[in-house]
Residue frames relative to the residue before (quaternion, step in Angstrom):
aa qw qx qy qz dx dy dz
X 1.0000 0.0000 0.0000 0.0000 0.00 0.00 0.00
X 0.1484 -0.8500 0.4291 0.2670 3.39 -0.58 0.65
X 0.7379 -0.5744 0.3377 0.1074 3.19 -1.35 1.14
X 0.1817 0.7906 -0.5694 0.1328 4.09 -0.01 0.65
X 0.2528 0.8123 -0.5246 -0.0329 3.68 -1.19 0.22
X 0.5301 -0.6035 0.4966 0.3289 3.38 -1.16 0.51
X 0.1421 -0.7498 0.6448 0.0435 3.83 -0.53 0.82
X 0.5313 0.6533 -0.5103 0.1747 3.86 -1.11 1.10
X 0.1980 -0.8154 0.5401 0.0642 3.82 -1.12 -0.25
X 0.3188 -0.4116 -0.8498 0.0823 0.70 -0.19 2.24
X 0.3741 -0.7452 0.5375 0.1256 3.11 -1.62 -0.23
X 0.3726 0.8148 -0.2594 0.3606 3.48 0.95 -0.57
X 0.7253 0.1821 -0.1961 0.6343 3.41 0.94 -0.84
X 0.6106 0.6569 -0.4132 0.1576 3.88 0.23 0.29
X 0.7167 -0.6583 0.2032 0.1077 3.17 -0.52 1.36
X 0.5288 0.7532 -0.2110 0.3295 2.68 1.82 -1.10
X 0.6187 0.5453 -0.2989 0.4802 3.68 0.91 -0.80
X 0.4911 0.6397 -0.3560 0.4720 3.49 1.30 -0.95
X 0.6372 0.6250 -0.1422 0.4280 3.30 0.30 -1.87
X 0.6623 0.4289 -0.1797 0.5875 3.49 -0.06 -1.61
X 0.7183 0.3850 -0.3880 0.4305 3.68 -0.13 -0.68
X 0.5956 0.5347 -0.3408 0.4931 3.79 0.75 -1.56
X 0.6587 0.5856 -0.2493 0.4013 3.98 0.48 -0.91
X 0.8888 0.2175 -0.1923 0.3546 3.15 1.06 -0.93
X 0.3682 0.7584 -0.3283 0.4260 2.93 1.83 0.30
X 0.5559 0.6581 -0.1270 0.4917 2.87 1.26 -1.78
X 0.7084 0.5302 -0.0597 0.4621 3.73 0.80 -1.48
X 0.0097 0.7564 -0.6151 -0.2223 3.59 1.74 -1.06
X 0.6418 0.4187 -0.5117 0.3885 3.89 0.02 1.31
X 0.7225 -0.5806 0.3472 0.1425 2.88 -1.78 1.61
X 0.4055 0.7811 -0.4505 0.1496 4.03 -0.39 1.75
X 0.2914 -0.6354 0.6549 0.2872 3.37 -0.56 1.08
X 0.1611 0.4943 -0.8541 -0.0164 3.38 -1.96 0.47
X 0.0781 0.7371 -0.6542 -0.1503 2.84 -1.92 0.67
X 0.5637 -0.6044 0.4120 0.3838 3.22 -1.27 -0.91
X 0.2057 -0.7616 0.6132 -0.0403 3.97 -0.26 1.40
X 0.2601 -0.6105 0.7481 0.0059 3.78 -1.38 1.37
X 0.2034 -0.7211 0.6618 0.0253 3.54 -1.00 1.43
X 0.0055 0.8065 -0.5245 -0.2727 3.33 -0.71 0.41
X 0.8770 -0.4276 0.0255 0.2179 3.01 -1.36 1.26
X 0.7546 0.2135 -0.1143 0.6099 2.94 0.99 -0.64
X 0.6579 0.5181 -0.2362 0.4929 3.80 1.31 0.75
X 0.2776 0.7599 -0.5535 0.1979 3.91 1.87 0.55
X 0.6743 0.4360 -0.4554 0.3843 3.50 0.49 -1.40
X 0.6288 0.5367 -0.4236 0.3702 3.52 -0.07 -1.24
X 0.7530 0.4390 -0.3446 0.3486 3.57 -0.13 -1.27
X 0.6417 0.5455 -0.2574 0.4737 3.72 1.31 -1.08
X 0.7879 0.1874 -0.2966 0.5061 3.79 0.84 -0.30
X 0.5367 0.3551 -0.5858 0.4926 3.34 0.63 1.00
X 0.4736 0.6060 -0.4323 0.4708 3.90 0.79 -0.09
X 0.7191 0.5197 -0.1570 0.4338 3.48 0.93 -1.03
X 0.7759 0.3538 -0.1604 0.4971 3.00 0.76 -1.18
X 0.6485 0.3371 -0.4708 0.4941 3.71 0.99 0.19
X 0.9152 -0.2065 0.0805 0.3367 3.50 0.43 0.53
X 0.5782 0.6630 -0.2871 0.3791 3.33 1.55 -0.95
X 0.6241 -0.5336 0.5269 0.2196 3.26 -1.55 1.83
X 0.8337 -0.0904 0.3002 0.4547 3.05 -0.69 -1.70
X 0.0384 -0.7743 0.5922 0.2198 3.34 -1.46 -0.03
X 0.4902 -0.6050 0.5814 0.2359 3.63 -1.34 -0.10
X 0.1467 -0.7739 0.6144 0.0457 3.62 -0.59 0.82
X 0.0346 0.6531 -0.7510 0.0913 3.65 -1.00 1.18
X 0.6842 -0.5435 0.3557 0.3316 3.57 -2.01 0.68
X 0.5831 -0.0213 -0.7660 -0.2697 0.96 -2.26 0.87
X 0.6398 0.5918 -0.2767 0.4048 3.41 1.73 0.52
X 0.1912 0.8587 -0.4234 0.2164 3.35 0.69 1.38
X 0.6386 0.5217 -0.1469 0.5463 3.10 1.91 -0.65
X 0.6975 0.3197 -0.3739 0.5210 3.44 1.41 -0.32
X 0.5729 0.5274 -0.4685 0.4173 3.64 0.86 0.40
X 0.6037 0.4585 -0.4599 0.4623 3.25 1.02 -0.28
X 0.7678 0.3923 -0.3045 0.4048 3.64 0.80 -0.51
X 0.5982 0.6417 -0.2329 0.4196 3.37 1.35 0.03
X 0.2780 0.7634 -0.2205 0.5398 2.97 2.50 -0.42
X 0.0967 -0.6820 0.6854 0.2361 4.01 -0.92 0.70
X 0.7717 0.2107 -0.1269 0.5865 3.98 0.94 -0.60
X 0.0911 0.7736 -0.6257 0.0420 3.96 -0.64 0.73
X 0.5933 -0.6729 0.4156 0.1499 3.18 -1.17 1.54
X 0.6423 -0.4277 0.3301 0.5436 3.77 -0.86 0.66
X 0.6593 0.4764 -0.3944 0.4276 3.70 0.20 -1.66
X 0.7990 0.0844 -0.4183 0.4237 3.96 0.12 -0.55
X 0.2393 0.7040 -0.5547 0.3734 3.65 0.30 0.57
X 0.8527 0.3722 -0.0903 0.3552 2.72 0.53 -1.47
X 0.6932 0.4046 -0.1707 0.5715 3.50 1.24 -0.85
X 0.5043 -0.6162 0.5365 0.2796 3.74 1.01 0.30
X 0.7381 0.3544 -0.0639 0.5706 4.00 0.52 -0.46
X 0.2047 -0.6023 0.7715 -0.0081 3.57 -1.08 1.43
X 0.1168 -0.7469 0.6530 0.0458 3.42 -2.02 0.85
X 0.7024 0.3238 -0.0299 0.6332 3.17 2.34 -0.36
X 0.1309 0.8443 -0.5192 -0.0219 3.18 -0.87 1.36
X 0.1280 -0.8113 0.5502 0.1503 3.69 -0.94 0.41
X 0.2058 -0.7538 0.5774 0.2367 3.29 -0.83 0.27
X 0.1329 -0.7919 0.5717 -0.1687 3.62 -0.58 1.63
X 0.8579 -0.0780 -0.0154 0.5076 3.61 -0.62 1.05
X 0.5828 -0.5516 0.3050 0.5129 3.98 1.38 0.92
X 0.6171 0.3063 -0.4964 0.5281 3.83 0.55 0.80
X 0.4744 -0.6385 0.5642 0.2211 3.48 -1.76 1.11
X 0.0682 -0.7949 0.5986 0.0710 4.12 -0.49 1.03
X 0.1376 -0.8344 0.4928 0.2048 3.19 -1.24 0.64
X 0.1733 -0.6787 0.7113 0.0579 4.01 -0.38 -0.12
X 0.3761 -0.5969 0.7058 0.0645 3.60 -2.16 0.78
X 0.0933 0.7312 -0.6709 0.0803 3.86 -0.67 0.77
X 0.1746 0.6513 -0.6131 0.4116 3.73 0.80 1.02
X 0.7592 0.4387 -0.3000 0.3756 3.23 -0.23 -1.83
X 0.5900 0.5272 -0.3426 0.5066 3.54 0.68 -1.60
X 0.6582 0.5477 -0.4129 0.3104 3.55 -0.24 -1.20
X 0.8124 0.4140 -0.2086 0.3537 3.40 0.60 -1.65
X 0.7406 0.5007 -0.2870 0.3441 3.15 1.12 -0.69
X 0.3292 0.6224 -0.3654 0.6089 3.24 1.72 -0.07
X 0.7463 0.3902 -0.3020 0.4467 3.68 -0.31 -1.10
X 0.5822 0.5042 -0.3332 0.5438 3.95 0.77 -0.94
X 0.6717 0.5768 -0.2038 0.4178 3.76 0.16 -1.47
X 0.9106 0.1236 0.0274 0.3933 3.02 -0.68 -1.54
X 0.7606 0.2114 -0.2448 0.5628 3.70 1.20 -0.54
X 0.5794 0.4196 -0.4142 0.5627 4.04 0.32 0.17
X 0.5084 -0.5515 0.6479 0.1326 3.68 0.16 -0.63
X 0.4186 0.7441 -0.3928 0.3418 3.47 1.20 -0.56
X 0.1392 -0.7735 0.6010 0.1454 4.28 -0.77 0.75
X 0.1150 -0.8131 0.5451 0.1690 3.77 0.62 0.92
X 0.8373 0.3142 -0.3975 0.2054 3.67 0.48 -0.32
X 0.5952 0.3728 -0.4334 0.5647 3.57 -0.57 1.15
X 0.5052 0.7333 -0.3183 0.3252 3.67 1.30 -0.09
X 0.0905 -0.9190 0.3694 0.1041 3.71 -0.74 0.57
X 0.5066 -0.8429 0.1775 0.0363 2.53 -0.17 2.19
X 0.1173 0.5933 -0.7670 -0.2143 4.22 -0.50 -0.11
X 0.1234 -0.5882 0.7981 0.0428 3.50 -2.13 0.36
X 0.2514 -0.8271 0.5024 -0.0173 3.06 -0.36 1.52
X 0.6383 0.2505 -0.2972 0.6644 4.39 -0.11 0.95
X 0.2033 -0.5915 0.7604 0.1747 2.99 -2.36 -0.44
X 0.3136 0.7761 -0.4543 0.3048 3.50 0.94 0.72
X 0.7210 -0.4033 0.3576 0.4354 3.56 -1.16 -0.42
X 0.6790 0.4936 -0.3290 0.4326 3.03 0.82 -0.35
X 0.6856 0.4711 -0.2958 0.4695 3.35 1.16 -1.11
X 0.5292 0.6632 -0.2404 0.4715 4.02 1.43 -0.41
X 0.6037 0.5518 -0.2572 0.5147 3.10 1.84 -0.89
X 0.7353 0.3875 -0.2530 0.4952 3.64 0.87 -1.35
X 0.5675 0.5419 -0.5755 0.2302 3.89 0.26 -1.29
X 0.7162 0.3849 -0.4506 0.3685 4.45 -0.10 -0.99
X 0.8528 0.0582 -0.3670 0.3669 3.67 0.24 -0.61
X 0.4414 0.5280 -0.7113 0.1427 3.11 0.15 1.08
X 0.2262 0.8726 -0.3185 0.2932 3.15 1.70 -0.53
X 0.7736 0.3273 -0.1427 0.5235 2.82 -0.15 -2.37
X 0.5048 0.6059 -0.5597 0.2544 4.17 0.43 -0.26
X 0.1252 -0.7888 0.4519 0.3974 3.56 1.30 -1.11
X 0.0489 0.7302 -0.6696 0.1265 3.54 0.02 1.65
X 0.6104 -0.6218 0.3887 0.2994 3.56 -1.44 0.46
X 0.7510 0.0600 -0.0245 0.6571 3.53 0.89 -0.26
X 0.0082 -0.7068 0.7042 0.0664 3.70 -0.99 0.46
X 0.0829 0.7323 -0.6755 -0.0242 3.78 -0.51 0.66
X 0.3445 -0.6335 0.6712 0.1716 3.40 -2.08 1.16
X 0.0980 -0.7566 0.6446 -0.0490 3.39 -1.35 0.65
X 0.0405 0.9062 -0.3272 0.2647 3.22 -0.76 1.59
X 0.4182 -0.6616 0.4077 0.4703 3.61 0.50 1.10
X 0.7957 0.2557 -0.1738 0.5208 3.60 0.34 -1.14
X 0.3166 -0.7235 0.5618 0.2466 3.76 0.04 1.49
X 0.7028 0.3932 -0.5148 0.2939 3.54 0.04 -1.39
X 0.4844 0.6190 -0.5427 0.2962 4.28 0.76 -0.82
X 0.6535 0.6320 -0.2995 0.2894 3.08 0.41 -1.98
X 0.7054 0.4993 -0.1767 0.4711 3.32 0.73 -1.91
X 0.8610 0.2501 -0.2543 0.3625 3.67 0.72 -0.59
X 0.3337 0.5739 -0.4126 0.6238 2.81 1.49 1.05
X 0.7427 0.2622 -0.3291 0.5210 3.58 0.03 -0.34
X 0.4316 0.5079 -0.5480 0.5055 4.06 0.97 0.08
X 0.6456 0.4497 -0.3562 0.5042 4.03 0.12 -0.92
X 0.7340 0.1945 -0.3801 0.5281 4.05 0.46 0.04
X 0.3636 0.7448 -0.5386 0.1514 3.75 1.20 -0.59
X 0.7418 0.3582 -0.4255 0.3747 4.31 0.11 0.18
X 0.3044 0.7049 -0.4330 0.4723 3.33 1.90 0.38
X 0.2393 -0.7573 0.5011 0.3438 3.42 0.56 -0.78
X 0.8814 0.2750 -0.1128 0.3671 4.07 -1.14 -0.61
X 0.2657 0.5663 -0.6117 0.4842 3.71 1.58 1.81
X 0.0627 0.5406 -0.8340 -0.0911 3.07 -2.21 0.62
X 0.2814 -0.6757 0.6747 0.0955 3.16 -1.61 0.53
X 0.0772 -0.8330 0.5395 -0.0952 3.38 -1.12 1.13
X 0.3981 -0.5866 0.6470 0.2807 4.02 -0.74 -0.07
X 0.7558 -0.4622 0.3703 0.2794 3.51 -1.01 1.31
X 0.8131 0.1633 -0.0552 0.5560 3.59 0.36 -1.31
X 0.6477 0.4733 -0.4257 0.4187 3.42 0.80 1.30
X 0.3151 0.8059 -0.4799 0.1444 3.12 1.59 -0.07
X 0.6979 -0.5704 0.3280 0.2828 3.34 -0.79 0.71
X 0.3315 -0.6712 0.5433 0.3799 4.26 -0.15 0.29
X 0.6825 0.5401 -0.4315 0.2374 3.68 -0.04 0.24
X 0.5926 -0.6742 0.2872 0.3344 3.88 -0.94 0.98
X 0.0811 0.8256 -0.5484 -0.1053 3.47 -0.72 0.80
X 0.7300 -0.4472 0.3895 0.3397 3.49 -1.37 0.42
X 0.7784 0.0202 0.2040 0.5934 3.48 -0.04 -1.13
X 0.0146 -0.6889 0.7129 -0.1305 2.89 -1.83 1.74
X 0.1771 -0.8160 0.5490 -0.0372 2.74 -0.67 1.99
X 0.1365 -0.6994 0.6719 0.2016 3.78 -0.95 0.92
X 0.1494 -0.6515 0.7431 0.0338 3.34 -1.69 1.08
X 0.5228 0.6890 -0.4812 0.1432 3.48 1.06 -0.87
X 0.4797 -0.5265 0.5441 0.4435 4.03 -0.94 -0.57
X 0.4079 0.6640 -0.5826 0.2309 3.50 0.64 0.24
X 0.6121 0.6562 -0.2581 0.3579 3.53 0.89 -0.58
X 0.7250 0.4445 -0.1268 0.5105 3.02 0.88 -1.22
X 0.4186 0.5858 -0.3499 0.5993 3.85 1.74 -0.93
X 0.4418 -0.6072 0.6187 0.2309 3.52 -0.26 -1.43
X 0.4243 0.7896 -0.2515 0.3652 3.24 1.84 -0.13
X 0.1514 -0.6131 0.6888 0.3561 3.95 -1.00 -0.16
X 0.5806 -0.3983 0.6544 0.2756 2.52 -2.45 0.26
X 0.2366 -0.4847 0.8149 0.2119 3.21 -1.53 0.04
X 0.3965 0.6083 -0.6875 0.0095 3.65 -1.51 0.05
X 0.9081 -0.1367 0.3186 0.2348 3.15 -1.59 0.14
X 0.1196 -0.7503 0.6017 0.2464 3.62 -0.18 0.42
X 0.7051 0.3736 -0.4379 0.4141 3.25 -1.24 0.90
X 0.3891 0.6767 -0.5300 0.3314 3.85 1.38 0.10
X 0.8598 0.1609 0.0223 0.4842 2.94 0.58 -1.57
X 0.2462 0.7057 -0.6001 0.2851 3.28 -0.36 1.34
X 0.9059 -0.1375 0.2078 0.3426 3.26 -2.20 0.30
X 0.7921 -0.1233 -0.1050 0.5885 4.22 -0.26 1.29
X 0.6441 0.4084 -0.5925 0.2594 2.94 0.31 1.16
X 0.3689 -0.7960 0.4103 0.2489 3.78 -0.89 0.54
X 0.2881 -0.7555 0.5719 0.1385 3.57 -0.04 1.48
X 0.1922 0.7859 -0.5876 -0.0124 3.48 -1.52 0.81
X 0.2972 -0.7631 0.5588 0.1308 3.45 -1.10 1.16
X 0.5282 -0.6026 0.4732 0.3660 3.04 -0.84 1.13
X 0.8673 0.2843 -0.2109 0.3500 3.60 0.59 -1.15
X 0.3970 -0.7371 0.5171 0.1781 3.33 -0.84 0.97
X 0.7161 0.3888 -0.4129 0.4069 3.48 -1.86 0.29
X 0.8574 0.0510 0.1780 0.4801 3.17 -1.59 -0.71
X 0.7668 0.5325 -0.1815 0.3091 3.55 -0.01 -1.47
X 0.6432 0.3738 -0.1887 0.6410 3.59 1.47 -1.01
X 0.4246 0.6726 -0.5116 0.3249 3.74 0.81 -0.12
X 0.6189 0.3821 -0.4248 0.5390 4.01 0.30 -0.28
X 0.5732 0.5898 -0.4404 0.3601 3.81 0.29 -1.29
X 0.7133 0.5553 -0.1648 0.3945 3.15 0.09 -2.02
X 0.6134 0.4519 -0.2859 0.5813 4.08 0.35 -1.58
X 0.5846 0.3814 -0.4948 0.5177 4.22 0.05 -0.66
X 0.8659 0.3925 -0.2254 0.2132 3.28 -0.33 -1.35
X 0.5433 0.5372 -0.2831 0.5797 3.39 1.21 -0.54
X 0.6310 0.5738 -0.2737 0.4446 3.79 1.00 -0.89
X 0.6104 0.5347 -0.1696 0.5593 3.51 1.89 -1.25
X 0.5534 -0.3712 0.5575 0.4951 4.10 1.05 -0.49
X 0.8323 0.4862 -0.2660 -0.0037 3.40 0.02 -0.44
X 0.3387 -0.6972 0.3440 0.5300 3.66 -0.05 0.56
X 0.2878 -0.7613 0.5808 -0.0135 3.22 -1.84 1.35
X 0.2404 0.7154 -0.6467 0.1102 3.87 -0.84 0.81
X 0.3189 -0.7769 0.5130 0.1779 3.06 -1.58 0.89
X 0.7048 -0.5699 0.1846 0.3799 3.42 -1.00 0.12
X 0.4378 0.7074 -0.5369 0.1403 3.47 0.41 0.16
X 0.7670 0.3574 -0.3942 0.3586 3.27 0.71 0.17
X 0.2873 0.5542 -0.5265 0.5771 3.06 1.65 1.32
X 0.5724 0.6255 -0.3972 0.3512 3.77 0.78 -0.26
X 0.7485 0.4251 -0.0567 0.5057 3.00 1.28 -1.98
X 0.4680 0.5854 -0.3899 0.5351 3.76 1.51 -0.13
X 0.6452 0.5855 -0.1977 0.4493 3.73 0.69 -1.69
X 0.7682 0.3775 -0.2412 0.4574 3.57 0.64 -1.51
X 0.7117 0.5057 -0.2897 0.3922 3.56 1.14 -0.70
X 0.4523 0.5798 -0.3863 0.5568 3.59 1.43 0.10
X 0.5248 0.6951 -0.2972 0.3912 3.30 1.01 -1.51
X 0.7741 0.4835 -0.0786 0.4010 3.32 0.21 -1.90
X 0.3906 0.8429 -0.1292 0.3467 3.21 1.56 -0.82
X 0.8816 0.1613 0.0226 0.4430 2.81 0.34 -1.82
X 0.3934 0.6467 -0.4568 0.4672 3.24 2.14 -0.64
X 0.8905 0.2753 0.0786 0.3536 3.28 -0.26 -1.94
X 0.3931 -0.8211 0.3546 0.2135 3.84 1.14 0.38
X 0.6493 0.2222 -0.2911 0.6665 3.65 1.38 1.35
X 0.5407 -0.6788 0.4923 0.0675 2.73 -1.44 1.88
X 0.4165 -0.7467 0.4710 0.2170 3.75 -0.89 0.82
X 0.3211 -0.6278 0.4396 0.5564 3.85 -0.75 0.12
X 0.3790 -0.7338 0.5418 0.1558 3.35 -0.77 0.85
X 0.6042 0.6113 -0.3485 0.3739 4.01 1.26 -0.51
X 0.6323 0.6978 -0.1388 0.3066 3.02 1.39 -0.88
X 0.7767 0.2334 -0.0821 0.5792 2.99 1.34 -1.62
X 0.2108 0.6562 -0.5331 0.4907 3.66 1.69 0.97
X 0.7263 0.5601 -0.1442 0.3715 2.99 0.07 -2.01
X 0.6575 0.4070 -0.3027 0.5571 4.08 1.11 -0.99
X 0.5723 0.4875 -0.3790 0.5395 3.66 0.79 -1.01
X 0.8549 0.2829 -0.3526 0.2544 3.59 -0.43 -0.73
X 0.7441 0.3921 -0.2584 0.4752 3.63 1.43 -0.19
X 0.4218 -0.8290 0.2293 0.2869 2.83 2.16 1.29
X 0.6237 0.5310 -0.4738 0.3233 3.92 0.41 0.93
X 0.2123 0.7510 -0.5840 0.2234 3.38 0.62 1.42
């Protein structure tokens, strides 16, 4: 049977095993995934003793997205590009990494929201890994403006230098977000996951626009209440999860799950 797991801390409550299971059913082929707790100061280790007893692939959740990308002997443009790996495989005795965030989200926006990203104006809320993950493919969607926003402006700003030959990034401090109407607002920040509000601007979130938290469940459950409270349509990210994992699977096993399906089980909660 081959061997997959999510690898973070925490971890316990991720879905991902769920998923992975729904995938291989679906697939009628033989996979253990589970879920593995790194401790902080112990990702690499766990990952090359995961490896070396057998394990295919893994998934990478926080707070160790940055040492997989450096722990990586080969990483794919996408984590190149986002500084931060969420996927590893081990392929001819070297560990490779790659980023299926971006992919995830834009899938989830696209194909499940309905969402037209190109000609769309964009707000990206953070400058984290996660937000490093989404900025190229939303990019490659061709929206008219993508702006980053960021308690710490100067991040934001040097973050949007690292896409600056992309063309149509500004970069801004939270309480500067620009006064003008955009389509889609996307929270990467850790407030979510902290338990924290946002402050922004009044008028961010209001009436047509579609607020989205990367994280899903419980965790996106303040985000969402603001925005809905603002007019606005509100979804969280889990079907960036089930987008992300199905890319994931992808590259392990060389065929793409139906991903509507096991959305549809997650959200009426009888996987």
């Amino acid at each position: 049977m081959d061997r997959y797991a999510v690898i973070g801390n925490p971890v316990a409550h991720s879905l991902s095993p769920t998923i992975h299971a729904c995938f291989a059913a679906q697939r009628g082929e033989s996979v253990e995934y589970v879920a593995l707790r790194a401790p902080l100061d112990g990702f690499r280790a766990l990952v090359e003793r995961f490896f070396d007893t057998g394990g295919r692939g893994a998934n990478v959740t926080l707070p160790f997205k940055g040492e997989a990308f450096e722990l990586a002997r080969h990483a794919s443009p996408r984590a190149r590009e986002a500084g931060a790996a969420n996927f590893l495989a081990l392929r001819d005795g070297r560990i490779e990494c790659d980023n299926t965030d971006g992919a995830g989200l834009v899938a989830d926006l696209r194909d499940n929201l309905g969402v037209a990203l190109a000609g769309a104006r964009i707000l990206l809320l953070g400058a984290g890994g996660a937000a490093r993950g989404a900025i190229a493919p939303l990019l490659a969607q061709s929206p008219a403006r993508l702006v980053i926003a960021n308690r710490d402006a100067e991040r934001a700003r040097a973050l949007a230098e690292r896409f600056a030959d992309q063309g149509l990034l500004a970069a801004c401090g939270l309480a500067d977000i620009p006064r003008e109407r955009f389509d889609v607002v996307v929270n990467a920040t850790s407030a979510s996951t902290l338990g924290a509000r946002l402050v922004l601007p009044e008028g961010v979130l209001r009436e047509g626009v579609l607020a989205y938290d990367m994280a899903y469940g419980a965790a996106a459950a303040a985000f969402l209440a603001q925005a809905r409270a603002s007019g606005a349509r509100a979804t969280d990210g889990l079907g960036m999860l089930v987008e992300q994992a199905a890319e994931s699977w992808r590259l392990w096993r060389g065929s793409r799950p139906d991903t509507a399906q096991v959305l549809a089980e997650l959200r009426s909660g009888r996987p």
